[in-house]
Each structure stands twice: as structure tokens, then as C-alpha cells.
C-alpha positions in Angstrom: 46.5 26.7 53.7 49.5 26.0 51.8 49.5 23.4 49.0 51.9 20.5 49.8 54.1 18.8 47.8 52.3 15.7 46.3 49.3 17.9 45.4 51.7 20.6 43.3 52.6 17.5 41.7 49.7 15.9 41.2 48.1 19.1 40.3 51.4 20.1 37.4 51.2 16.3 36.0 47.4 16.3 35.2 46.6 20.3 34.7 50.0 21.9 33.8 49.1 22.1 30.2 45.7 24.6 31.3 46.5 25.4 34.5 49.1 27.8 37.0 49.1 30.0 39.6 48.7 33.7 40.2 52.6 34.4 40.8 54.9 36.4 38.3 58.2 37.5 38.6 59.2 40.9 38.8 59.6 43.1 36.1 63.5 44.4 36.2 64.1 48.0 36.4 63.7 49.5 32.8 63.0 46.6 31.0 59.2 47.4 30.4 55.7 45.9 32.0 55.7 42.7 30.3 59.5 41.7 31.4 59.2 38.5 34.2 55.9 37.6 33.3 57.0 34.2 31.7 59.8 33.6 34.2 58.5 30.3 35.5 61.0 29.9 37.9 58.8 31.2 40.5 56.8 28.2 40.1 59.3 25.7 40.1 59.4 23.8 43.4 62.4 21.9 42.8 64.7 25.2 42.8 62.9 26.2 46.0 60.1 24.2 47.6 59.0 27.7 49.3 57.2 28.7 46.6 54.6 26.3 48.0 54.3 28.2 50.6 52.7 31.1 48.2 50.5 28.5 46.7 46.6 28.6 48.1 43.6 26.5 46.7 41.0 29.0 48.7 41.1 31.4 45.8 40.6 30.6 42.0 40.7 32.9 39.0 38.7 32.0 35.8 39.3 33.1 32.9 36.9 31.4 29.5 38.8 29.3 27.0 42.7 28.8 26.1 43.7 28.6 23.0 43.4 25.0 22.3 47.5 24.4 21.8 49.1 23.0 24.4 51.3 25.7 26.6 54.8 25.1 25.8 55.5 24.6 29.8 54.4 23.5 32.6 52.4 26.3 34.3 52.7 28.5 31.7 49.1 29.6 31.1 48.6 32.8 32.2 52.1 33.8 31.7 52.6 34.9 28.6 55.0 37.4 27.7 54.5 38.1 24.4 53.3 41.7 22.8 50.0 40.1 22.3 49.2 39.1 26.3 48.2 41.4 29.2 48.9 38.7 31.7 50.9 41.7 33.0 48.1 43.4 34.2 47.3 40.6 36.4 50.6 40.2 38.2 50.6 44.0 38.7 46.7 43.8 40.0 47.2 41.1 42.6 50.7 41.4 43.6 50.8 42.2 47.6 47.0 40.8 47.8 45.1 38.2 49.6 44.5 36.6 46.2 48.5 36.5 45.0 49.3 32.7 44.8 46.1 31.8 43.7 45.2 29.1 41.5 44.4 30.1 37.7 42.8 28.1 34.8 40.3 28.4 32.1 36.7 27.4 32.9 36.4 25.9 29.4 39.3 23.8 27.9 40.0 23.0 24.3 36.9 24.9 22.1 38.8 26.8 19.1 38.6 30.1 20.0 37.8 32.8 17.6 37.5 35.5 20.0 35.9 35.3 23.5 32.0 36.6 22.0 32.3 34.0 19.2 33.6 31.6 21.9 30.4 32.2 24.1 28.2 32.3 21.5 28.8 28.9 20.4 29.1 27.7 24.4 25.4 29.1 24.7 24.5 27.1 22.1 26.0 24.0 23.1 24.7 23.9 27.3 25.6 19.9 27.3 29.2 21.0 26.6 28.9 23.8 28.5 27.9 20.9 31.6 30.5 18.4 30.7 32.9 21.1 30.4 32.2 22.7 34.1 32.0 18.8 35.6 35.5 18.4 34.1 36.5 22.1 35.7 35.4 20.5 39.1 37.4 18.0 38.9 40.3 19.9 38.3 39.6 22.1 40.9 39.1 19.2 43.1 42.7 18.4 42.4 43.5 21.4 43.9 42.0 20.7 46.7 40.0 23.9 46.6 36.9 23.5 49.1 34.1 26.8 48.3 36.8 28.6 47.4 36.3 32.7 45.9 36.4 32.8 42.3 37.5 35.5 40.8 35.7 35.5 37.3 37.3 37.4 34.1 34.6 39.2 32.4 30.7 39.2 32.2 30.7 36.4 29.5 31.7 33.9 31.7 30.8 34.9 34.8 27.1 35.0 33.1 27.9 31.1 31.6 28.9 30.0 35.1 26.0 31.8 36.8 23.4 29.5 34.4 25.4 26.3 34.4 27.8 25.7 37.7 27.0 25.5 41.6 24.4 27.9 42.3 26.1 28.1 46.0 29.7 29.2 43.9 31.7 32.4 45.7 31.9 34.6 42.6 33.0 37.8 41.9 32.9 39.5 38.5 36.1 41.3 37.5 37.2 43.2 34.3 38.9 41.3 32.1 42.8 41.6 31.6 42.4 42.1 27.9 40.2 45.2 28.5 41.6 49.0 27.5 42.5 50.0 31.2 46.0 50.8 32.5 47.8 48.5 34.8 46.8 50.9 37.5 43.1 51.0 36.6 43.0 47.4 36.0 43.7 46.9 39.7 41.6 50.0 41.1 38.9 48.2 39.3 39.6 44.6 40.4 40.2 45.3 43.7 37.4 47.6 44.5 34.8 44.7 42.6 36.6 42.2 45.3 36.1 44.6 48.0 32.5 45.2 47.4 31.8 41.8 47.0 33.0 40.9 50.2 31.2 43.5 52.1 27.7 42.5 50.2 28.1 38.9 49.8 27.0 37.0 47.3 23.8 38.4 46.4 25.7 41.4 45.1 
């Protein structure tokens, strides 16, 4: 189901500081992997309202905690193309998919981040932020208007936070995280396949 008009709106005017969408531009011939990744003129609808057709709310990626500064653009979470960021590795993993066009955010908003164990250390500590942050997440994904959607979940650290504290019913699927030591081709063999097997095995697996 493509996402109309109103609710891209609605959904850039109260979440366009956290959230976007899994689409990237292409990288152009010989100027590297990272190249296109923060060309956000694949997300804008008023240069072409087609994009919306790319746009789903039936898949969601997840990945633990932004930074805490606001993203200098609308969208522009999960497109960054500086030397720093492997949001390459997800453009490249998804591209051609089922899941391209999904929606992506950050399950937790906000919490200064000094690395993602640190980060989860101190959420585990906290579980009555860990519950106000996750009601605040389903809000958002409300928004959306994502309905049991599949979450695709970056990392154990999360995916172990949102197995103790979210819907037990949730559609989740643990993948690597981007930031992990794994080519851009590996990164998607191992995405992929976790999907995959998922799928097949439901979600007892």
C-alpha cells in the first residue's frame, strides 16, 4: 500500500527530524560507495509525487538511538554521507527488495549516546524510559500508518530491548548492524538470508 500524500506530510512535519525512508540514490559511476547516499531528492515529493509510490508503512527498520542533534534535513536520518556512516551498506543491502521504500527510525529518540553498549546499558537500567520511549515509537509508527508491520531490527542490543519491553505479538527479525565489519556484499548476504529464514520459520525463530 502506497503512502499518500497527507500522511508523507504529516509523517515529515512531526518525525522528519528522526525519521526517513529506506530509499538512497545511486552511487555515480566512479565516485565511491558512499556517493548518493545523502541525495534527498529521492525523498522529495514535491519534485515528483511518485516517489510515494516507493513509500510502504508494512515494513519498518529500527535501528537504537540517534545522536540527539537534530538532522540538518528533513528525512535525512539514515542518510548520511559522511566517512564516518555506513548508511551505504543499507542502500546497497535492500536496493531491488521487498523491504526498499521502507520506513526507518530509531527505536529510542534523544538519549546521549556514547556508543550503542553504553547506550543500552543505561536503557536497561532505566526500563520506565525504556516504556515511555517505545509508547512514543508507537505513536510514530502509528503516524505511518503501519498496521503489524515486519521490523527489521539492527543488531542484538535492541532487538533484545524490544523483545523485553514492546508488543510481545511484534514481527521481528534480527539483522547485523550496518556499522558491523562486513563488506557491502556480505552485509546483504547476511541481511537477506536472516529475512529469509525468518519468514520461512516465523516468529518463533
Amino acid at each position: 500500500m502506497a503512502i499518500t500524500r497527507d500522511r508523507f506530510d504529516e509523517v515529515r512535519r512531526r518525525y522528519g527530524d528522526v525519521g526517513s525512508w529506506a530509499v538512497w540514490a545511486d552511487a555515480r559511476p566512479g565516485h565511491g560507495v558512499k556517493d548518493g547516499v545523502g541525495d534527498l531528492s529521492v525523498l522529495d515529493a514535491d519534485r515528483d509525487d511518485e516517489v510515494l509510490e516507493t513509500l510502504r508503512a508494512d515494513v519498518v527498520m529500527l535501528g537504537i538511538n540517534g545522536s540527539g542533534a537534530p538532522t540538518p534535513a528533513s528525512f535525512s536520518n539514515f542518510h548520511d554521507p559522511s566517512s564516518r556512516a555506513n548508511h551505504f551498506k543499507l542502500r546497497h543491502a535492500y536496493r531491488g527488495t521487498p523491504f526498499w521504500g521502507a520506513y526507518l527510525t530509531d527505536a529510542f529518540k534523544g538519549i546521549e549516546s556514547y556508543g550503542a553498549k553504553r547506550t543500552i546499558a543505561f536503557l536497561r537500567a532505566h526500563p520506565p524510559l525504556v516504556r515511555e520511549q517505545l509508547a512514543r515509537l508507537d505513536d510514530e509508527l502509528a503516524t505511518v500508518g503501519c498496521d503489524d508491520p515486519l521490523v527489521i531490527v539492527f543488531g542484538a542490543d535492541v532487538f533484545g530491548l524490544l523483545r523485553e519491553h514492546w508488543h510481545e505479538g511484534a514481527r521481528m527479525v534480527r539483522v547485523p548492524h550496518y556499522a558491523h565489519y562486513l563488506s557491502k556484499e556480505d552485509y546483504r548476504a547476511q541481511a537477506l538470508r536472516a529475512i529469509d529464514e525468518y519468514l520461512v520459520a516465523g516468529p518463533s525463530a
